[in-house]
C-alpha angles and dihedrals in degrees: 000000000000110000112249095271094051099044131072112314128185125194134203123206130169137184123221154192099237135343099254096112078200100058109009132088140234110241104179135009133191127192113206113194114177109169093210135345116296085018112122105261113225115224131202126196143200133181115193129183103229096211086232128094112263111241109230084234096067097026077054078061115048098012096234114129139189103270088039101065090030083069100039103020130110127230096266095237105069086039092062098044084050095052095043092049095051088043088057096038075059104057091035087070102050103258112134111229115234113211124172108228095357107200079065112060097025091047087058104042076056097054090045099061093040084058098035108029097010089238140116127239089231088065090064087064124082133154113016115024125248129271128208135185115201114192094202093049090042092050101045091054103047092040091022083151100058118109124230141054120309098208116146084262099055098039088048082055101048103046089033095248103150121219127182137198096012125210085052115127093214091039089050094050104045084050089048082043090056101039101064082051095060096045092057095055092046098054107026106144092065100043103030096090102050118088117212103272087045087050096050100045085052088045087059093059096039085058110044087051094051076056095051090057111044078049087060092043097051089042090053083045087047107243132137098216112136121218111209108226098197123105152238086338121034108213118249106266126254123246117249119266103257110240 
């Protein structure tokens, strides 16, 4: 049996409006499935007018404006429901699910089908749990010391994975795709032996305490930003008490 990084592997990318999992679309999706390392990926694709104006800032980003998605774009709901349903087909049949920065996109997607289907993306999953493989969460824990950002772009350029046009959702994911691919050559010894549900339950505490201390950093530099430790998926969030 090919160890995880060298076996069928699927990823998931979207491009937004904004980066409030809570407010903000998705705009454009791309599913990336390569069954083992040199093999030709297939990519799926999906545009979706959001409904929603498209901020310059984000539109500066990803380049996809308002009337453009309003031409080319899909209705978000059957989007959704198409997105969620691929995701789990994927994890049904055993292909771990790469997502960069995973509490993003899959909170998201989340939000999305609750706004949009009334639904949760948990309920698409049935049978073996998922399993997700996020680059950024893998990274910080096995070089936690290293200085720098950890964006797609700086981890591509670190491990040699290329990626091309960025802000992409299919570019992103092939180089999400590759790059775990990469981290788990690179260090090897100390992921060979994991298989993928072991990976992505250690992946859950590496991350929430990679949450605990850059909340400890932010609260000795003085700041109030709150760092979400759940993951790959942020709980939707409770209503306020009322007074």
């Amino acid at each position: 049996m090919p160890l995880w990084y060298e076996g069928p592997l699927a990823a998931f990318d979207t491009e937004t409006t904004g980066v409030d999992v809570e407010r903000d679309r998705i705009v454009s999706a791309a599913l990336v499935v390569q069954h083992a390392p040199g093999q030709p990926a297939e990519a799926a694709h999906w545009l979706i007018d959001p409904g929603v104006p498209m901020p310059d800032s984000a539109q500066a980003v990803h380049g996809l404006g308002d009337e453009f998605l309003q031409r080319h774009g899909r209705r978000p709901g059957p989007v959704m429901e198409e997105l969620a349903r691929e995701l789990a087909a994927c994890c049904a049949a055993g292909i771990p699910l790469v997502v960069m920065n995973a509490p993003f996109d899959l909170t998201l997607l989340d939000r999305e089908l609750q706004r949009h289907r009334n639904a949760a993306l948990s309920t698409y999953f049935h049978g073996p749990a998922w399993c997700v493989l996020d680059p950024r969460v893998l990274d910080k824990h096995l070089d936690r010391y290293r200085k720098g950002r950890r964006t797609l772009t700086d981890l591509c350029a670190l491990y040699g994975v290329p990626l091309n046009d960025a802000h992409d959702a299919a570019a992103d994911a092939t180089a999400s795709l590759d790059l775990v691919r990469a981290i788990g050559r690179r260090y090897a010894v100390r992921l060979a032996d994991f298989s993928g549900s072991e990976l992505h339950a250690r992946q859950a505490v590496w991350h929430a305490a990679q949450s605990r201390g850059l909340q400890a950093w932010f609260a000795r530099n003085g700041s109030d930003e709150a760092c979400d430790p759940a993951w790959p998926l942020r709980p939707f969030p409770q209503a306020e008490s009322a007074a």
